[in-house]
C-alpha positions in Angstrom: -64.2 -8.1 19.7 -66.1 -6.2 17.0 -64.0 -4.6 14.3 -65.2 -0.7 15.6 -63.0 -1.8 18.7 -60.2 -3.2 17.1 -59.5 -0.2 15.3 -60.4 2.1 18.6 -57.9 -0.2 20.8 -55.1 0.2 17.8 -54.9 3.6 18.1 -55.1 4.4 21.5 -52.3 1.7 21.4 -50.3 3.4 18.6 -51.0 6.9 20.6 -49.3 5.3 23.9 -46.1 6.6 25.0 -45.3 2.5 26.0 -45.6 1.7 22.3 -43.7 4.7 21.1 -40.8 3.6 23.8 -40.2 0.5 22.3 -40.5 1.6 19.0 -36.7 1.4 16.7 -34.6 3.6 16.5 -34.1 5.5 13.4 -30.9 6.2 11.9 -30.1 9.8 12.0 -28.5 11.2 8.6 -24.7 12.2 9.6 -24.7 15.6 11.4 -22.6 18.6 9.9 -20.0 18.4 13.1 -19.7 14.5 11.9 -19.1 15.5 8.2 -16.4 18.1 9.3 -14.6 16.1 11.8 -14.3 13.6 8.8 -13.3 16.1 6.5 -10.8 17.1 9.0 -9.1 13.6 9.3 -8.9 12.9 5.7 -7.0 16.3 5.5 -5.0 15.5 7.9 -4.3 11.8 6.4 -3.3 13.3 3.5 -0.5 15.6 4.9 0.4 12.7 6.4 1.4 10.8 3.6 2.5 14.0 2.0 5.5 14.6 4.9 5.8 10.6 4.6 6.9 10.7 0.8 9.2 14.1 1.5 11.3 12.0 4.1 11.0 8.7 1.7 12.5 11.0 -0.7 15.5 12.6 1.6 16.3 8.9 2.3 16.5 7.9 -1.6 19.1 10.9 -2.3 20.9 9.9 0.9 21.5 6.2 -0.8 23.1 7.7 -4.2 25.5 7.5 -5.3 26.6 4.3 -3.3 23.8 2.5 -3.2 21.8 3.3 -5.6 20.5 -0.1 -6.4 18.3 0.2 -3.4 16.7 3.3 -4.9 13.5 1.7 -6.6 12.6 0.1 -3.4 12.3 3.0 -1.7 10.2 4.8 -4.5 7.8 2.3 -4.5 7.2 3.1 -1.2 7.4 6.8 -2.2 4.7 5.5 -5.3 2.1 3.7 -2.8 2.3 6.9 -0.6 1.4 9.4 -3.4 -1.8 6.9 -4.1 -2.8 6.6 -0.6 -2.1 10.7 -0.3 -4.6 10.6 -3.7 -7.0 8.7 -1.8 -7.3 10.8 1.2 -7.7 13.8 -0.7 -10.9 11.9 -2.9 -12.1 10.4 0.4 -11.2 6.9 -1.1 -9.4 5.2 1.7 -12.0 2.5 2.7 -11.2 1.1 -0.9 -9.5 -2.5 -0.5 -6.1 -1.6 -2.3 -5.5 1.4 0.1 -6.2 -0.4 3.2 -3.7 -3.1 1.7 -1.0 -0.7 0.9 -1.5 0.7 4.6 -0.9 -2.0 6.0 2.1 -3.2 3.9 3.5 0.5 4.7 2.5 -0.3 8.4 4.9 -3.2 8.5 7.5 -1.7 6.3 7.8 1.7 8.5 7.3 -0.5 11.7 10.5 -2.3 10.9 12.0 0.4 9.7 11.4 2.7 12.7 12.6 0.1 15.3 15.9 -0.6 12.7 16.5 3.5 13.0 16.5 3.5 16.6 19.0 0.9 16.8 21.1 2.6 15.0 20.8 6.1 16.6 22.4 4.0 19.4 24.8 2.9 17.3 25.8 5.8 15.9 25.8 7.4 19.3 28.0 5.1 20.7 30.6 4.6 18.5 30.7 8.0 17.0 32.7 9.7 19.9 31.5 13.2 18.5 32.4 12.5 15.3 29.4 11.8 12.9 28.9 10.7 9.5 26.5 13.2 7.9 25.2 11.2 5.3 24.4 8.4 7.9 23.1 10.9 10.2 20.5 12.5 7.5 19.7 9.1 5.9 19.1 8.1 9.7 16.9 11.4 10.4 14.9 10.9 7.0 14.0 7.4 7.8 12.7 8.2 11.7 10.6 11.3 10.3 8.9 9.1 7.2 8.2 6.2 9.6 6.7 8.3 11.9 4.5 10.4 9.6 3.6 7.0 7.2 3.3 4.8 10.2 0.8 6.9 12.3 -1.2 7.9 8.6 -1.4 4.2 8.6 -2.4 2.9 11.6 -5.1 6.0 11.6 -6.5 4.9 8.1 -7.1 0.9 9.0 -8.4 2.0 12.5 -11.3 3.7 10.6 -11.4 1.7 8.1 -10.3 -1.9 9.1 -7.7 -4.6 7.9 -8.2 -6.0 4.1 -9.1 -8.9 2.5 -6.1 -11.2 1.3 -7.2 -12.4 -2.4 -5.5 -15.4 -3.6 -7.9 -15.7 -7.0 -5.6 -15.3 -10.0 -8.4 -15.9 -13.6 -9.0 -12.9 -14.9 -12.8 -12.3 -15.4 -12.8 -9.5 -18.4 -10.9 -8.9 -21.0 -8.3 -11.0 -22.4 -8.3 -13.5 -19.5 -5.4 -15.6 -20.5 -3.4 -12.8 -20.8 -4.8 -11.0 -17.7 -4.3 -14.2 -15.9 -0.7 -14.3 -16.6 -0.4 -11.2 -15.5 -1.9 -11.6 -12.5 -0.1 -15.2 -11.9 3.3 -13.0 -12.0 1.9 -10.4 -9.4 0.9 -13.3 -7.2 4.7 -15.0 -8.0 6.4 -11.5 -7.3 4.8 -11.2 -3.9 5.9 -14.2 -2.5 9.1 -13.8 -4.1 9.7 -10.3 -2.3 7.9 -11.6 1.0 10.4 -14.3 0.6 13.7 -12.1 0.1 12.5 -9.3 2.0 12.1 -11.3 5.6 15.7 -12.6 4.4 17.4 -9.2 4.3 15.1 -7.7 7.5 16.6 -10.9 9.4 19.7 -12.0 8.1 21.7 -9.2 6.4 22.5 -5.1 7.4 20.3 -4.1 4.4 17.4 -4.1 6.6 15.7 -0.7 5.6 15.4 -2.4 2.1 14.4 -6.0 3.2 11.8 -4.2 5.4 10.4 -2.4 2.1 10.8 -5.4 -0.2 8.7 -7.7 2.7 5.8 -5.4 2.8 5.7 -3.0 0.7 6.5 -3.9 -2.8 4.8 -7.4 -2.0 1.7 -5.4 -1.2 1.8 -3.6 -4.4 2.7 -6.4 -5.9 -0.4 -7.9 -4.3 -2.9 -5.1 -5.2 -1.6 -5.0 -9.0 -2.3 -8.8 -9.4 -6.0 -8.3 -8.0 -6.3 -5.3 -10.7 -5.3 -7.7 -13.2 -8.3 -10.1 -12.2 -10.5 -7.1 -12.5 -9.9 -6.6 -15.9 -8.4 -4.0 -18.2 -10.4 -0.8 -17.0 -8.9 -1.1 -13.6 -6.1 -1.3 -14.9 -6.0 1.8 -16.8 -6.5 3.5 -13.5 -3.8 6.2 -12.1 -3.3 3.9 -9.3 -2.4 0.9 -10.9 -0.2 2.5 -13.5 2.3 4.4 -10.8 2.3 1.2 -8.5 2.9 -1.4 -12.1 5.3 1.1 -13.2 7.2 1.6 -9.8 7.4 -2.5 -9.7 8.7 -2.5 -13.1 11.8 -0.2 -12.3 12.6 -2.2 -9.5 12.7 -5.7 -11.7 14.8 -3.4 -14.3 17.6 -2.4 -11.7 17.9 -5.8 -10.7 18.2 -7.5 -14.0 21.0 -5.1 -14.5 22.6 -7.4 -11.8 22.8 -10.4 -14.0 23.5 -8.1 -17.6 26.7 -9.9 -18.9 26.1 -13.1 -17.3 26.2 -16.2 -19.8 22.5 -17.8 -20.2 22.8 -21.2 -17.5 22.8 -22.2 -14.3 24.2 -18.9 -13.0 21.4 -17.0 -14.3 18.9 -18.6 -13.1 18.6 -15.5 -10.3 17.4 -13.5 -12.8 14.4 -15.3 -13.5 12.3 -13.5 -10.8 13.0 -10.0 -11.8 12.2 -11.4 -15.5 9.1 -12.2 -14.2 8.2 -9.1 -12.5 9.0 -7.0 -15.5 6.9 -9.1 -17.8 3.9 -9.3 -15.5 4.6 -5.5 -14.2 5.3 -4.6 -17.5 2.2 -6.0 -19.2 0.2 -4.6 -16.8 0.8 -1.5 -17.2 0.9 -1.6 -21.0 -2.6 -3.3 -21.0 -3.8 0.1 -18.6 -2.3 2.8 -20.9 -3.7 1.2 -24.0 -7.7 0.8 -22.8 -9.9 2.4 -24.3 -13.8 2.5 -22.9 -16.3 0.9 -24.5 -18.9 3.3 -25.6 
């Protein structure tokens, strides 16, 4: 075929409406209805996680002044719900630290939810019209945050999916071998709390706490040790800060456990928290004292 027909057959061929129906697709830019509905969600998220953390924080007052050695663990569930409010209002949700903390909060509220109902029935049963208030309100505060965290949750990782579990502990920038230490004792104290949580959820009546401890300060505790690997400028973020410093006030209430026990054997449960507070502690000092490079 001579060239002159080539190029005559090529474009009555490119001109067909065969060739043009078996053509790809093209993406279409995101329509304005799309960018609203989104908007919309995120919105919504975040008052989410906002009436989330108001109940969180009824059921922290409700444990004073009794049990106020429970108290941290419940604010740093109170300090991964501001962050993950933070996120929804900056659109940052599909980040790997926020879909972590959602699903540690998942969990936590799950367990907590189901631990509520039972005692609602509990309460009802043996109360014979006469009901403790602080019970009743602590009770009330814990259904209303598991309901608001839990569906915020389950909302965020259906849009955005579950999160990658990151076992690496060598830091990369920065001081590495101090970085890595720090990291080593986020990776220790998430084990530890996974550990001791799943033994209170199971085996004890502090159940509310042991759910927290399993989840959601092991998730934080997870997320701080992969900022530590990142280096020193993500730690100096907001996020890392309030979730370091929230995990640092929970290793500082329960050291004050062991203060007055004689260095030995009977000690030796202190370690942990010791650890917690160092890596925690670190952390966070390493984020408030960075300073960019210019």
């Amino acid at each position: 075929m001579r060239p002159a027909a080539r190029i005559a057959l090529a474009l009555a061929l490119s001109a067909s409406p065969w060739t043009l129906s078996f053509s790809a697709p093209r993406e279409s830019a995101p329509s304005m209805e799309e960018d609203a509905a989104a908007l919309i969600g995120d919105a919504r998220l975040e008052a989410s996680f906002g009436r989330a953390a108001v109940g969180t924080w009824i059921m922290a007052a409700s444990m004073l002044p009794g049990q106020w050695r429970s108290v941290p663990a419940v604010l740093c569930a109170i300090a991964s719900l501001q962050v993950l409010r933070n996120a929804a209002s900056r659109d940052r949700l599909s980040g790997g630290t926020f879909r972590m903390l959602c699903l540690g909060l998942l969990a936590g509220f799950s367990a907590m939810l189901f631990n509520s109902g039972c005692q609602v029935m509990e309460l009802t049963l043996r109360s014979q019209g006469v009901f403790n208030v602080r019970s009743a309100i602590r009770v009330a505060a814990t259904i209303f945050a598991s309901v608001s965290g839990l569906g915020a949750a389950y909302r965020a990782l259906e849009d955005h999916g579950l999160p990658k579990f990151k076992t690496e502990i060598r830091a990369a920038k920065g001081r590495r071998w101090l970085l890595t230490l720090v990291a080593a004792g986020c990776a220790f104290t998430a084990v530890q709390q996974l550990v001791i949580g799943g033994v209170l959820l199971f085996y004890s009546r502090y159940k509310a706490v042991g759910a927290l401890r399993c989840f959601v300060i092991s998730a934080c505790a997870h997320v701080c040790q992969t900022a530590a690997v990142a280096g020193p400028k993500r730690l100096s973020s907001e996020t890392y800060g309030l979730l370091n410093a929230a995990v640092a006030l929970d290793a500082v209430v329960r050291l004050s456990l062991w203060v007055g026990t004689e260095i030995g054997v009977a000690a030796l449960p202190a370690a942990p928290a010791l650890v917690t507070l160092l890596s925690a502690g670190v952390g966070l000092l390493i984020g408030k004292l960075y300073t960019p490079e210019k």
